[in-house]
MARBA-3410 file (N, C-alpha, C, O; in Angstrom, 1 decimal):
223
8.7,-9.6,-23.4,8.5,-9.5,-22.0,7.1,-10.0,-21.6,6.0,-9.5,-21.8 ~ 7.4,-11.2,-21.0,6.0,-11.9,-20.5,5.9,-11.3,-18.8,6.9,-10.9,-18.2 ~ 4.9,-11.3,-18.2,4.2,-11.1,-17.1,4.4,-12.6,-16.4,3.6,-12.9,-15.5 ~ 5.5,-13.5,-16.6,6.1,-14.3,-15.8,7.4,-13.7,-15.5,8.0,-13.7,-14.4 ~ 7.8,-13.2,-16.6,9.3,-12.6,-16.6,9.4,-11.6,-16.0,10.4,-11.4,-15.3
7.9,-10.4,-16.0,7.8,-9.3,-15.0,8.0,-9.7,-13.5,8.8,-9.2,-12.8 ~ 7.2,-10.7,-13.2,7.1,-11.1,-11.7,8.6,-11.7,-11.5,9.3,-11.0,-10.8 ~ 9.1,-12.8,-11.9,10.1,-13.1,-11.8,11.5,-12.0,-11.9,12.4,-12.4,-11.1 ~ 11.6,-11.0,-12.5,12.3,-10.1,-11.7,12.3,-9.1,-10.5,13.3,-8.7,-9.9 ~ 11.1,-8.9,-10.4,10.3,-8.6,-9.1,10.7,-9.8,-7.7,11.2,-9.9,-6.7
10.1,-10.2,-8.4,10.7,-11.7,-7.1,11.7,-11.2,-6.8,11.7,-10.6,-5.7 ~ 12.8,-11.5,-7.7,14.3,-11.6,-7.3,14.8,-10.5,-6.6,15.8,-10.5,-5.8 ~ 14.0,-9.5,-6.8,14.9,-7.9,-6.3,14.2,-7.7,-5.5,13.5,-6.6,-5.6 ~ 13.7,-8.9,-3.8,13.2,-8.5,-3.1,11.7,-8.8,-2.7,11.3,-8.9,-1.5 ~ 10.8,-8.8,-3.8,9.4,-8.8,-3.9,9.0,-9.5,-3.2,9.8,-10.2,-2.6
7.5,-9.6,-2.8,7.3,-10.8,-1.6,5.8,-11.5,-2.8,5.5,-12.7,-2.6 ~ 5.2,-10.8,-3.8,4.1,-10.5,-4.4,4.2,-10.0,-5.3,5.0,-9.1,-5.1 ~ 3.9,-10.1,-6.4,2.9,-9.2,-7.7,1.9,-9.6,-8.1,1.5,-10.7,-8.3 ~ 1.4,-8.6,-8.4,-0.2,-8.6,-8.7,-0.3,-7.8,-10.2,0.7,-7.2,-10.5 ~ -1.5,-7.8,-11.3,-1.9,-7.3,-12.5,-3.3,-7.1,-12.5,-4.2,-7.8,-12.2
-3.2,-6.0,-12.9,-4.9,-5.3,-13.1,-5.1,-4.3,-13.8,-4.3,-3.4,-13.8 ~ -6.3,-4.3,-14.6,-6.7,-3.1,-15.4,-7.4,-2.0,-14.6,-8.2,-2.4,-13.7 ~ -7.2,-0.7,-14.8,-7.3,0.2,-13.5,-7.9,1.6,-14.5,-8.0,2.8,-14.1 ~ -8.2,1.1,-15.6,-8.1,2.0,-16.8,-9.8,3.1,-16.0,-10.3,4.1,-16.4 ~ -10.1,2.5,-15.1,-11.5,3.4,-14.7,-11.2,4.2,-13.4,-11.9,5.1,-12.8
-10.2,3.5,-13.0,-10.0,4.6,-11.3,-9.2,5.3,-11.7,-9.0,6.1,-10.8 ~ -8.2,5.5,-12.9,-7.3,6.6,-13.5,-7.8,7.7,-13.5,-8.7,7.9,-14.2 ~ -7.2,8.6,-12.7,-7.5,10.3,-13.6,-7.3,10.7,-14.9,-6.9,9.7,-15.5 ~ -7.4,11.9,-15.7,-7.7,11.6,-16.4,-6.1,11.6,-17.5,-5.9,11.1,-18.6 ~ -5.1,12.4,-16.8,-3.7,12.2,-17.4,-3.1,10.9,-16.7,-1.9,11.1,-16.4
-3.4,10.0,-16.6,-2.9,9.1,-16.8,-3.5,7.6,-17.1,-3.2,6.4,-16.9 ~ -4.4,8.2,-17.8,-5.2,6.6,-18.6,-5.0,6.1,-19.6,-5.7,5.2,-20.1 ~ -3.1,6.8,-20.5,-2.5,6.7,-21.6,-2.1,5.0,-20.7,-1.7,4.1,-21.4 ~ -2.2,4.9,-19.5,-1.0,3.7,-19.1,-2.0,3.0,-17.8,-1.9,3.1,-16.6 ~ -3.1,2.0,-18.8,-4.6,1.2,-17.7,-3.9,0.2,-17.5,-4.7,-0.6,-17.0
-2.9,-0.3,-17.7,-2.5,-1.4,-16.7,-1.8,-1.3,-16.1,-0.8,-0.7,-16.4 ~ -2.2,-1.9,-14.6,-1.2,-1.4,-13.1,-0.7,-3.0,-12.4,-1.5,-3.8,-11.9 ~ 0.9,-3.2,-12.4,1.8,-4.3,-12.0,2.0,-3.0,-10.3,2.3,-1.9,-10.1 ~ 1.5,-4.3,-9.2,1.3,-4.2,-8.3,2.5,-5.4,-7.7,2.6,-6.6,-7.9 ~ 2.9,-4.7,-7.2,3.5,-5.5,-6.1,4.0,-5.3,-4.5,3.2,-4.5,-4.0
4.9,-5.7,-3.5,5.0,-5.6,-2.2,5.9,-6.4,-1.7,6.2,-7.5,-2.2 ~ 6.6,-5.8,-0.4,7.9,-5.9,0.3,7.1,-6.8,1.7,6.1,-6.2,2.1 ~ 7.4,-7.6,2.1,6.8,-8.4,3.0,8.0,-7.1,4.3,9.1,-6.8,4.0 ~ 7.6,-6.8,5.5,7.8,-6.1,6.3,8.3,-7.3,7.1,8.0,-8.5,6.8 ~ 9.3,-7.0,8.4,10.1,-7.6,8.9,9.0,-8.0,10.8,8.7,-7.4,11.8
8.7,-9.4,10.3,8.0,-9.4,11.7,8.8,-9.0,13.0,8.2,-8.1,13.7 ~ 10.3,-9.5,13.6,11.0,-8.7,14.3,10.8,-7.1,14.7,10.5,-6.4,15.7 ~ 11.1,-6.8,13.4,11.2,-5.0,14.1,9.0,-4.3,13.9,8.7,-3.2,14.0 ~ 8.4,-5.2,13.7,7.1,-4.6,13.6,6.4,-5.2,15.2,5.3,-4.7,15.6 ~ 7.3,-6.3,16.0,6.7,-6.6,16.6,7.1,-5.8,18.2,6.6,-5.8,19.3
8.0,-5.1,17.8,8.9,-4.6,19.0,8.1,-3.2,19.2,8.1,-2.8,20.3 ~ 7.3,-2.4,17.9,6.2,-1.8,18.3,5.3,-1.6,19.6,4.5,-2.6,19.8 ~ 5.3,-0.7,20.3,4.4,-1.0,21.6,3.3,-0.3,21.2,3.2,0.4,20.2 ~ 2.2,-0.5,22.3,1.0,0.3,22.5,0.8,1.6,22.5,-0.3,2.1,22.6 ~ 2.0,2.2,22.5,1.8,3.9,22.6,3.2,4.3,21.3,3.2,5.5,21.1
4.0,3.8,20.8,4.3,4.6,19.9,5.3,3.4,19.3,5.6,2.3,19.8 ~ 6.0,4.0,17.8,6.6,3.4,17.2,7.8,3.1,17.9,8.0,3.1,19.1 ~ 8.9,2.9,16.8,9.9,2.4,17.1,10.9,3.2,16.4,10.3,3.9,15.5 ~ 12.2,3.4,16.4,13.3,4.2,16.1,13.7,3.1,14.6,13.7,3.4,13.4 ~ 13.8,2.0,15.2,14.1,1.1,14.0,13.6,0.9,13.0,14.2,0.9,12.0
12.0,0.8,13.2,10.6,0.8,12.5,10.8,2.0,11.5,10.7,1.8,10.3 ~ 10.9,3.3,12.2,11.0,4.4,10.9,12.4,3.9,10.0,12.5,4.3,8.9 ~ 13.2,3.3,10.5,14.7,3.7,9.6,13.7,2.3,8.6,13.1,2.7,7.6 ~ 13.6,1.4,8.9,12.8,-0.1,8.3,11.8,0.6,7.2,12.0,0.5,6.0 ~ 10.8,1.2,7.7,10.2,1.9,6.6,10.9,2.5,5.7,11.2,1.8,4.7
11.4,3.5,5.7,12.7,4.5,4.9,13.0,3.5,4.0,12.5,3.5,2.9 ~ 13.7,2.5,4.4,14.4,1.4,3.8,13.3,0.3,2.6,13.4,0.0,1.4 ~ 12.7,0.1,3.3,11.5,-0.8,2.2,10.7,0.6,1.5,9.8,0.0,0.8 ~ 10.7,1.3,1.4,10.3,2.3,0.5,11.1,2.6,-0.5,10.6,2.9,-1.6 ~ 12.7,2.8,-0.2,13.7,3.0,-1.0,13.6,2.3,-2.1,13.6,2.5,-3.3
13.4,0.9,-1.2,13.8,-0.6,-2.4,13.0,-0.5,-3.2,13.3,-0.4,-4.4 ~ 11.1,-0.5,-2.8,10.2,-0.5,-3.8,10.0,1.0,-5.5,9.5,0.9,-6.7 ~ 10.6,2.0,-4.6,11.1,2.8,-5.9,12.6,2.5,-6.4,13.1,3.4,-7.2 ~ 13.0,1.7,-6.2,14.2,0.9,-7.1,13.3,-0.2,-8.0,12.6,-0.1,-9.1 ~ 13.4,-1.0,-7.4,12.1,-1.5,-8.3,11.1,-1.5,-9.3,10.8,-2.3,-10.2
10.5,-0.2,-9.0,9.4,0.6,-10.1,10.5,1.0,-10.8,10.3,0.9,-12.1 ~ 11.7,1.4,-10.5,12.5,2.2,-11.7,13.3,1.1,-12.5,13.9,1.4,-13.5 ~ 13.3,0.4,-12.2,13.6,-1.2,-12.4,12.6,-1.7,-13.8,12.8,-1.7,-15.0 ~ 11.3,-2.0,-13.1,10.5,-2.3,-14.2,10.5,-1.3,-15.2,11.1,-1.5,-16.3 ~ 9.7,0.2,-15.0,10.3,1.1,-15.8,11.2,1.2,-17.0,10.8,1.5,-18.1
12.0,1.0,-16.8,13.6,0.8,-18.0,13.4,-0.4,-18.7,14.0,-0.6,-19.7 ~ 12.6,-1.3,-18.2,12.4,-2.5,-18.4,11.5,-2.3,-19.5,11.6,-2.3,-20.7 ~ 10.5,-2.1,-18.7,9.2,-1.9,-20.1,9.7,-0.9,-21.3,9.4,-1.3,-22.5 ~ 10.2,0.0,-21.2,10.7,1.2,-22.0,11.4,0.3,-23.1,11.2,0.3,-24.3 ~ 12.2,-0.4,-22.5,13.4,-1.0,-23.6,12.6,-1.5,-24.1,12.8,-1.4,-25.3
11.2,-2.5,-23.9,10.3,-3.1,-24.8,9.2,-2.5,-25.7,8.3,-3.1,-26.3 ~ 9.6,-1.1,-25.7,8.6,-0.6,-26.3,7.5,0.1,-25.7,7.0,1.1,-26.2 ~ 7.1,-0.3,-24.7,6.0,0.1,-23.8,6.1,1.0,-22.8,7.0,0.9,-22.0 ~ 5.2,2.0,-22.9,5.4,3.0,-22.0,4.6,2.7,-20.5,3.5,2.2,-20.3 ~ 5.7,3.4,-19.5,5.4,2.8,-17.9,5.3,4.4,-17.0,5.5,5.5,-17.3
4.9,3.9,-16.2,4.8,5.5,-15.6,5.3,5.0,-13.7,4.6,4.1,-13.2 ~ 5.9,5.2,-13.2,6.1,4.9,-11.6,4.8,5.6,-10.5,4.1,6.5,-10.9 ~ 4.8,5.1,-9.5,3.6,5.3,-8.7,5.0,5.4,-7.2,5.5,4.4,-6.8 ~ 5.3,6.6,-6.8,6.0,6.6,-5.3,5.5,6.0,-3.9,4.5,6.0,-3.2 ~ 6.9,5.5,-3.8,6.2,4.3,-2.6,5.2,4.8,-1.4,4.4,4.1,-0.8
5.5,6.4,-1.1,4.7,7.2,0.0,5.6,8.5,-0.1,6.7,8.9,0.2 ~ 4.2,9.0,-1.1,3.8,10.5,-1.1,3.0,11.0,-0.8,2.0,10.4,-0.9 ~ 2.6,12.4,-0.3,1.4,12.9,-0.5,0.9,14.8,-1.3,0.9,15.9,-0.9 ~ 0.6,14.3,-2.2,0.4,15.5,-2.9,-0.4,16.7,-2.3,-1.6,16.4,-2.1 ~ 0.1,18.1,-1.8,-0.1,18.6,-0.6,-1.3,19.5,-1.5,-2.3,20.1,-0.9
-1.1,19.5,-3.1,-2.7,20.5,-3.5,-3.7,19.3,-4.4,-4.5,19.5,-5.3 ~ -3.4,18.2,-3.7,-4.5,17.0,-4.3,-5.9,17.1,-4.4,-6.3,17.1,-3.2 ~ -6.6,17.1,-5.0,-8.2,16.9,-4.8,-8.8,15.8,-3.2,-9.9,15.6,-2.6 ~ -7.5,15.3,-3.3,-8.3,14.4,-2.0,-6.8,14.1,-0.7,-5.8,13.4,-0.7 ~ -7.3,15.0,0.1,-6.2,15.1,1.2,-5.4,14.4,1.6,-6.0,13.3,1.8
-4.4,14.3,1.8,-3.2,13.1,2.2,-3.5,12.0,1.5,-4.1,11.1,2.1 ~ -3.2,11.8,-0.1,-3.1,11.0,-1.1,-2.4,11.3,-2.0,-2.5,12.4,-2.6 ~ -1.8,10.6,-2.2,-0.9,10.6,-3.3,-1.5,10.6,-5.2,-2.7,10.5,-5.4 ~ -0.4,10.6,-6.4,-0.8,10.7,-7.7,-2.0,9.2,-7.5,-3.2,9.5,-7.8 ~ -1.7,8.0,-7.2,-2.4,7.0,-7.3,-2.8,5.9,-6.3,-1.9,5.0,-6.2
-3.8,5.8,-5.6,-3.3,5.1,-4.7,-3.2,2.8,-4.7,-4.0,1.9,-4.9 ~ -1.7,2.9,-4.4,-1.4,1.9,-4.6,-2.5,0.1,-3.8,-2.5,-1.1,-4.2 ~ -3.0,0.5,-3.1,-4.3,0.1,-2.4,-5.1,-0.2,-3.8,-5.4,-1.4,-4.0 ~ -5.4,0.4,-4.5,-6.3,0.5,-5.3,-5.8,-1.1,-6.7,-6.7,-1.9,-6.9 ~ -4.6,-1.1,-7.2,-4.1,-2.0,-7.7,-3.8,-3.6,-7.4,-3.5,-4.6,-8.0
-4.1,-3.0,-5.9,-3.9,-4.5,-4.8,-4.9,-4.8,-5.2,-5.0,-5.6,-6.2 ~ -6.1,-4.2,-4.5,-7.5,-4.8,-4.8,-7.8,-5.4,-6.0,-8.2,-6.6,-5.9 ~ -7.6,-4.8,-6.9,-8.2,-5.4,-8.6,-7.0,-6.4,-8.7,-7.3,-7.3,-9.4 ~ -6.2,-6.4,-8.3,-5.5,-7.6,-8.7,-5.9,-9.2,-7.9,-5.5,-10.4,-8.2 ~ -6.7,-8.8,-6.8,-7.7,-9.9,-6.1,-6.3,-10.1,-5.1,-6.4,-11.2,-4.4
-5.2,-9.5,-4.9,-4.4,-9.9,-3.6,-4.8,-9.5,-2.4,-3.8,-9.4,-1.7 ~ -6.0,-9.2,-1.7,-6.4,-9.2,-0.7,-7.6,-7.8,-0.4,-8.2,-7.2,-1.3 ~ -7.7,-7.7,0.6,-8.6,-6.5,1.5,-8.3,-5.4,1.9,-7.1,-5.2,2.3 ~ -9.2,-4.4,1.9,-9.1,-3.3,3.1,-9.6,-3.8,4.3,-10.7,-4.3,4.7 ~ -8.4,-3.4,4.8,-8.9,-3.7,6.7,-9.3,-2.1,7.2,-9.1,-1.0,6.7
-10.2,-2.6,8.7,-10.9,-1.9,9.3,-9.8,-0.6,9.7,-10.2,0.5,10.2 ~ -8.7,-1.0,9.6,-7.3,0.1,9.8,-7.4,1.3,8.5,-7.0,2.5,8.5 ~ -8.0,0.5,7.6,-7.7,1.4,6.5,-6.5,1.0,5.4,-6.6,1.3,4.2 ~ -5.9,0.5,5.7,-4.4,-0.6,5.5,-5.0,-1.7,4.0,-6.2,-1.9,3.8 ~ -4.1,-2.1,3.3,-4.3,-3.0,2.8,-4.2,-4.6,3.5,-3.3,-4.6,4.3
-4.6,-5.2,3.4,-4.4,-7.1,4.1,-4.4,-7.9,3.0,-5.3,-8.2,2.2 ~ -2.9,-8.6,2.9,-2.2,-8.5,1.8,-3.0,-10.3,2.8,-3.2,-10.5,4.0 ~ -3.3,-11.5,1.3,-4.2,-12.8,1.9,-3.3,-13.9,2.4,-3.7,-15.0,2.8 ~ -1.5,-13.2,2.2,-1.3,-14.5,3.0,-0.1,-13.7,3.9,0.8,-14.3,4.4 ~ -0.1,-12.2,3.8,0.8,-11.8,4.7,-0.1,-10.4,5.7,0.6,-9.4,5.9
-1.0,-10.4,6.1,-1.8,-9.4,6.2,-1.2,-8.2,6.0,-0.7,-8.0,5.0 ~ -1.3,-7.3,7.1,-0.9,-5.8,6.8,-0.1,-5.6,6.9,0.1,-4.4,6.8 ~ 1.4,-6.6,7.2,2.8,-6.0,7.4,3.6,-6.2,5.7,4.3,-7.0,5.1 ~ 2.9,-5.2,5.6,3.1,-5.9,3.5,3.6,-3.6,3.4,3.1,-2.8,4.2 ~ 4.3,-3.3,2.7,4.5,-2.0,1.9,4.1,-2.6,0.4,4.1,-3.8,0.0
3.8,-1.4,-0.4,3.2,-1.5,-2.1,3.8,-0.6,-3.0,3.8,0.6,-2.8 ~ 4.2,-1.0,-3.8,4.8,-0.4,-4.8,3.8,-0.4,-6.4,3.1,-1.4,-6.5 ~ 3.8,0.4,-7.5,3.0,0.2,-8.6,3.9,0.5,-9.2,5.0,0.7,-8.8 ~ 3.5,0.5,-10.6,3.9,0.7,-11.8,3.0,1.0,-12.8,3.1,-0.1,-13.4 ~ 2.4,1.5,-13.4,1.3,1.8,-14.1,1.7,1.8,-16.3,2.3,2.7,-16.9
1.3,1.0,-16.7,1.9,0.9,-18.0,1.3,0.8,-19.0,0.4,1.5,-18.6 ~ 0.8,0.4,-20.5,0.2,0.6,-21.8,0.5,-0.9,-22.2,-0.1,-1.4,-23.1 ~ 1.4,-1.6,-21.5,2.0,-3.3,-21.6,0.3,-4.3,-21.2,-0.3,-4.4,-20.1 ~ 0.0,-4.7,-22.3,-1.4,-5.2,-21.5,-1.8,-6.9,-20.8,-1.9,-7.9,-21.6 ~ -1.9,-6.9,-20.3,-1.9,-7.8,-19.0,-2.9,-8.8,-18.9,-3.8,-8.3,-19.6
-3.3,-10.1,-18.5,-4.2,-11.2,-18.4,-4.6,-10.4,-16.9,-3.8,-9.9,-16.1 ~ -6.3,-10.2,-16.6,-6.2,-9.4,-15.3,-7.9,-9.9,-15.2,-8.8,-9.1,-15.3 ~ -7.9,-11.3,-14.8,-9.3,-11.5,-14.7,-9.1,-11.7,-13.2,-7.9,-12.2,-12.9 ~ -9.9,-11.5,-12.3,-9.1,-11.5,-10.7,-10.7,-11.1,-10.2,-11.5,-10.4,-10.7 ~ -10.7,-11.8,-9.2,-11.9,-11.8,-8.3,-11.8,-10.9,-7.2,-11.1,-11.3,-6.3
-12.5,-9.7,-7.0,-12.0,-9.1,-5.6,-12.1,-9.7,-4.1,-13.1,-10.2,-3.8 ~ -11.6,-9.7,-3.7,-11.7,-10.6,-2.1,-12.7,-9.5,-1.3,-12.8,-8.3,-1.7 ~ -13.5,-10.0,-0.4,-14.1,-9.8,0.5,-13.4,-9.4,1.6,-12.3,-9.9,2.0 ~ -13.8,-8.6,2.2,-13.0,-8.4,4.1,-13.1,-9.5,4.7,-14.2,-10.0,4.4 ~ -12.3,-10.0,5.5,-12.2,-11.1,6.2,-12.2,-10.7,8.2,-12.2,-11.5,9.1
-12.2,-9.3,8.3,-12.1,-8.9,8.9,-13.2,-9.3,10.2,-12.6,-9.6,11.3 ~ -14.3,-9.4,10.3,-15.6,-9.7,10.8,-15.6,-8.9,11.9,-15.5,-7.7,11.9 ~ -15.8,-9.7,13.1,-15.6,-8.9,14.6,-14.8,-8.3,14.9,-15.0,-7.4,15.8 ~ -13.6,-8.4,14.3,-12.6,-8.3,14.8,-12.5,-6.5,14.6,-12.8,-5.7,13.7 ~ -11.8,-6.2,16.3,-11.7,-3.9,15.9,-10.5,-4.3,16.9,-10.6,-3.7,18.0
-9.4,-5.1,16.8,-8.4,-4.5,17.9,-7.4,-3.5,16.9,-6.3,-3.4,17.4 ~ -7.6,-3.1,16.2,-7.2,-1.9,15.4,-7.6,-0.8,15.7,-7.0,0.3,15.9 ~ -8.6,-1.1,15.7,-9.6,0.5,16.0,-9.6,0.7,17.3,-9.7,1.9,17.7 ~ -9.4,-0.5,18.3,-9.4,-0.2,20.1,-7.7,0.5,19.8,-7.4,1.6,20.3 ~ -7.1,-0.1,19.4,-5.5,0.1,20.1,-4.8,1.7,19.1,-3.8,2.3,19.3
-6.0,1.8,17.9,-5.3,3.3,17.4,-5.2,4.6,18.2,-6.3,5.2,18.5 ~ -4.3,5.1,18.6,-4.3,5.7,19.5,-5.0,7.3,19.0,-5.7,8.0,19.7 ~ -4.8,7.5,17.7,-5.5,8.5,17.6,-7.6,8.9,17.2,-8.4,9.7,16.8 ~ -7.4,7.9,17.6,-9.1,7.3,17.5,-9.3,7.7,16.1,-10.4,8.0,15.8 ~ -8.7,7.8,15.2,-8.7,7.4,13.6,-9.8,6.4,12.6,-10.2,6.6,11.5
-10.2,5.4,13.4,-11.1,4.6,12.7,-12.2,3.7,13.4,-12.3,3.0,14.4 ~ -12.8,3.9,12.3,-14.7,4.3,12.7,-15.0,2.6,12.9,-16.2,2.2,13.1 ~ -14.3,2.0,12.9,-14.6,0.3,12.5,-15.6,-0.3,11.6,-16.1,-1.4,11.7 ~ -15.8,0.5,10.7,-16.9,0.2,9.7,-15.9,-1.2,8.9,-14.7,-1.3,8.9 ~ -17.0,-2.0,8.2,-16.5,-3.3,7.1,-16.0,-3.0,6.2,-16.9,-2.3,5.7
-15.0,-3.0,5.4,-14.7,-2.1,4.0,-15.6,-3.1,3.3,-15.8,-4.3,3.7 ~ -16.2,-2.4,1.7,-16.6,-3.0,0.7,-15.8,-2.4,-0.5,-15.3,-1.3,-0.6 ~ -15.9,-3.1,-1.1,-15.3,-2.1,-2.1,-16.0,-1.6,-3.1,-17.0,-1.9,-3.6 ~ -14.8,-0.3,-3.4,-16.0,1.0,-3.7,-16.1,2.0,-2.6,-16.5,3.1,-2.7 ~ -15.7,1.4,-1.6,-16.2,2.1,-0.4,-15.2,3.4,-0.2,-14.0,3.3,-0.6
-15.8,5.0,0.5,-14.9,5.9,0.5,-13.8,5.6,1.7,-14.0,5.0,2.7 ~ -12.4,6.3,1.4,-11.7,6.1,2.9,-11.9,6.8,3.6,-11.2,6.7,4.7 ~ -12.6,7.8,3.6,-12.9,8.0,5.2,-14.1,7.9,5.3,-14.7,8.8,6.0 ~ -14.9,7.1,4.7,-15.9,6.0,6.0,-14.9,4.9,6.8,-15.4,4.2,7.7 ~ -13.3,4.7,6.6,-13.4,3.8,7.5,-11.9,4.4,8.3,-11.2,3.9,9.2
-11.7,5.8,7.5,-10.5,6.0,8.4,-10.9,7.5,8.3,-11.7,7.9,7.4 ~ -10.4,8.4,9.3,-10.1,9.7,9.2,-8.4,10.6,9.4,-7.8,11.1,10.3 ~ -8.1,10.5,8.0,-6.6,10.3,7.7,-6.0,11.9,8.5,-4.9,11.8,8.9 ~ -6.7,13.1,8.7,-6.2,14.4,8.9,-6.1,14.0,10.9,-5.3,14.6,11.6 ~ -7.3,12.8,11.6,-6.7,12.6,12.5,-5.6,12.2,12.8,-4.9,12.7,13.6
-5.3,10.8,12.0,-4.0,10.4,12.0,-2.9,11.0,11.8,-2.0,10.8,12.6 ~ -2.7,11.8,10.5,-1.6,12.5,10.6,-1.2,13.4,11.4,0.0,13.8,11.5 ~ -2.4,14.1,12.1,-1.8,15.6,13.1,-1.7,14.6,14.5,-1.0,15.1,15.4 ~ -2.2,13.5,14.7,-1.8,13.0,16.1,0.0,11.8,16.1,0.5,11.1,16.9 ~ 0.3,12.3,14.3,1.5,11.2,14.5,2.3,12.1,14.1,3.5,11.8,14.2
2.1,13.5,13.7,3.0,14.8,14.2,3.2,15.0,14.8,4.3,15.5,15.0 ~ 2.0,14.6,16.0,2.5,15.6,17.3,3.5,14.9,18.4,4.2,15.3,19.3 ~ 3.3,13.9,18.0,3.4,12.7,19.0,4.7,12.5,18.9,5.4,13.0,19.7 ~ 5.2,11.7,17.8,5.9,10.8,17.1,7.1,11.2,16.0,7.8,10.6,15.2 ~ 6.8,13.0,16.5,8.1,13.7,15.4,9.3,13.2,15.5,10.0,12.9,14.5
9.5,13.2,17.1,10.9,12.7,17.6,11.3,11.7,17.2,12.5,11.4,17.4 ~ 10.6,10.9,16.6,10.8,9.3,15.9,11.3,9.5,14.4,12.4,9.0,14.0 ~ 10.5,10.0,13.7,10.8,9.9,12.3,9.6,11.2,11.4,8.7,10.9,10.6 ~ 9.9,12.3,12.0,9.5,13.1,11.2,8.1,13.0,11.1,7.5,13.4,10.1 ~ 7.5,12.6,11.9,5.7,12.2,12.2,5.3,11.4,11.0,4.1,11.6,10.7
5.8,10.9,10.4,5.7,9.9,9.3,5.2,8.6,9.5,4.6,8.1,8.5 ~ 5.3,8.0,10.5,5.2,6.3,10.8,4.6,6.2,12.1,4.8,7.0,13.0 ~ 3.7,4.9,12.2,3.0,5.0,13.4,3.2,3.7,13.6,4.0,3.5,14.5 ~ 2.8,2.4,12.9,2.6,1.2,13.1,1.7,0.5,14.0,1.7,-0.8,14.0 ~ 0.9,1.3,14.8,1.1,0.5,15.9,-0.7,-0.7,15.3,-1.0,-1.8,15.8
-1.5,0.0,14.2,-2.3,-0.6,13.8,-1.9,-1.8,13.1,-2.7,-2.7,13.0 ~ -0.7,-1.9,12.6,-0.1,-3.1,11.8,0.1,-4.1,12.7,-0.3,-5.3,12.7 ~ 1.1,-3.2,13.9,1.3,-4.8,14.9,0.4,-5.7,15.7,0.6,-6.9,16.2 ~ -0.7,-4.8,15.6,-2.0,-5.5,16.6,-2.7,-6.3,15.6,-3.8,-6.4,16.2 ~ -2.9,-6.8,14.8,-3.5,-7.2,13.2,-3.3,-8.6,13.6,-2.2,-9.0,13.5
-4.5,-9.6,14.2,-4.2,-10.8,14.1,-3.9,-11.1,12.6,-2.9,-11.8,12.7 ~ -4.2,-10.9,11.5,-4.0,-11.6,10.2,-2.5,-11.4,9.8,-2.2,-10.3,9.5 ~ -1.9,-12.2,9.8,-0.6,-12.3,9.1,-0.1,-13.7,9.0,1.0,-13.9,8.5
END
């Protein structure tokens, strides 16, 4: 199993991307049996992201979410079985969880953000968001985390972001500070995630379970 053959089934079942990187240092410490992380991403549907307004999501947008989330844990369980039958042990990363007694609030076992970066597929935006470099933020992420070891020399990208805060003007929950991400950088210097989530409870239950907001994705000149 070559890392052409990985991506190349990835491709096929949807993928828009994959990415490879050694992650063996941002691991905690039960899962550094498995330092390389196959990063990949569902290119999101410009149609239903654009129909997003300035004050709340969309009915479609949450079922759209639901749906590219499903796929990308088909996928991880995909590679998964895949690597297993080769010998190599894989571990899945869920497309959007959040571990409710985590050391770090509304985050999940690993954050998939984290594998984009080292794999040099793009930035953190001033949203907080990943900015995937040739599809910006309308990208979802999926990992895979494995012992399979990987060619992973990759240059981190820079924010591309510069002047630009129509993210930060149009988040309705005043969520983000508009700081430049660097990386390395903590998330909340550039987001305040317990705002976001109690203002897309409150707001946005009736939509999809206060789950989905969007509305930082659709305003994102970069795509």
């Amino acid at each position: 199993m070559s890392q052409k053959e990985l991506t190349d089934m990835i491709m096929n079942s949807g993928g828009a991307f994959v990415g490879f990187s050694d992650v063996r240092e941002r691991l905690p410490e039960y899962l550094k049996a498995y330092p390389y992380a196959i990063t990949y991403g569902i290119k999101l549907s410009d149609a239903i992201i654009d129909e997003i307004s300035e004050e709340q999501p969309t009915y479609t947008y949450f079922n759209h979410y639901r749906s590219v989330n499903f796929l990308i844990d088909q996928i991880g369980l995909n590679v998964l079985l895949t690597l297993q039958k080769q010998g190599y042990s894989a571990y899945t990363i869920a497309a959007s969880q959040s571990i409710p007694d985590s050391n770090t609030p509304y985050s999940g076992v690993f954050p998939h953000k984290t594998g984009a970066i080292a794999s040099g597929l793009g930035w953190i935006g001033k949203n907080g968001l990943f900015i995937h470099k040739d599809f910006g933020p309308r990208v979802r992420l999926g990992t895979v985390l494995t012992d399979m070891e990987f060619q992973t020399d990759h240059q981190t990208m820079e924010s591309q972001c510069g002047s630009c805060n129509r993210c930060v003007d149009a988040c309705p929950a005043k969520a983000l500070t508009g700081t430049q991400w660097e990386y390395g950088m903590e998330r909340e210097t550039l987001v305040d995630p317990q705002a976001c989530s109690v203002y897309m409870n409150k707001n946005f239950k009736h939509i999809g379970r206060g789950s989905v907001c969007g509305i930082c994705i659709k305003v994102c000149p970069y795509k």
